[in-house]
C-alpha positions as CSV (number, residue, x, y, z in Angstrom):
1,X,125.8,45.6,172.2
2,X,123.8,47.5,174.8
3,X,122.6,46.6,178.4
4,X,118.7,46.1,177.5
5,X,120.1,43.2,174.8
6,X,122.7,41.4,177.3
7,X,119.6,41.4,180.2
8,X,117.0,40.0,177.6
9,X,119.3,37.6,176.2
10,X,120.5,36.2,180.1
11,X,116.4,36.5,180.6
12,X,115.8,34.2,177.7
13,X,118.4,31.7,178.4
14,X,119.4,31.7,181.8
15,X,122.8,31.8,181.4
16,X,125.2,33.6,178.6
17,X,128.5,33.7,177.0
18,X,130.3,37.1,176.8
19,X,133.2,38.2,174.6
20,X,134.6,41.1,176.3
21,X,137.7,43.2,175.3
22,X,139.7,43.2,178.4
23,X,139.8,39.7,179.2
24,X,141.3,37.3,176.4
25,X,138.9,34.3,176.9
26,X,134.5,34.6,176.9
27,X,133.1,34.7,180.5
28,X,130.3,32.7,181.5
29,X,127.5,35.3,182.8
30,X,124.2,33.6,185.1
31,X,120.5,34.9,186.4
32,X,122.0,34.0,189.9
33,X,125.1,36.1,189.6
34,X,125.2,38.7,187.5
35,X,123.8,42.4,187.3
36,X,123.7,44.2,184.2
37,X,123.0,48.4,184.5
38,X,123.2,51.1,181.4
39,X,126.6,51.2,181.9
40,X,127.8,48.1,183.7
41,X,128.1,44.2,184.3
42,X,128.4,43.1,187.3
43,X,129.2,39.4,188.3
44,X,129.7,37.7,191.5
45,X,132.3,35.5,191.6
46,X,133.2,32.9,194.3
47,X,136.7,34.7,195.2
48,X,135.2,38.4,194.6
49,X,133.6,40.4,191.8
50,X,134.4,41.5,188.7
51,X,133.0,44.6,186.9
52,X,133.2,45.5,183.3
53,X,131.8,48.0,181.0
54,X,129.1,47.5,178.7
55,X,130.6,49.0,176.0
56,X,133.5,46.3,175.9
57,X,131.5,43.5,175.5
58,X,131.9,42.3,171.8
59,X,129.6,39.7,171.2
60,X,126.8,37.2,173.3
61,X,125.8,34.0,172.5
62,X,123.9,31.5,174.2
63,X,125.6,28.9,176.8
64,X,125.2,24.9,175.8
65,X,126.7,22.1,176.7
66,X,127.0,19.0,174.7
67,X,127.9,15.4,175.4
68,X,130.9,15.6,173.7
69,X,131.7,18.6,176.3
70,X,130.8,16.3,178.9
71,X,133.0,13.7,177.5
72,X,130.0,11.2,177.1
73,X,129.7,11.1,173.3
């Protein structure tokens, strides 16, 4: 996956779900708090900021909820 694809998907949908590599569960990327470059993600967290490559993201997918998530099915 490159940077131009993870910045149009977050573009399209406001908010995205990455797999990435390093980390063993998907990490929830927003418009408001994250910065993607040619070689980087950056994301603002509320206790500091994490930083991963672009290369070692696996996979993106769109972010929903449902109201079974919500526990109001």
């Amino acid at each position: 996956m490159d940077a131009d694809e993870l910045q149009e998907k977050l573009e399209a949908n406001g908010e995205l779900m990455v797999a990435v590599a390093d980390f063993g569960q998907p990490l929830e990327l927003h418009l408001h708090d994250t910065e993607i470059d040619d070689e980087s993600v950056r994301l603002e967290l509320t206790d500091g900021v994490l930083t991963f490559d672009v290369d070692a993201v696996a996979g993106a997918w769109q972010h929903t909820h449902s109201l079974a998530d919500l526990g109001l099915e």
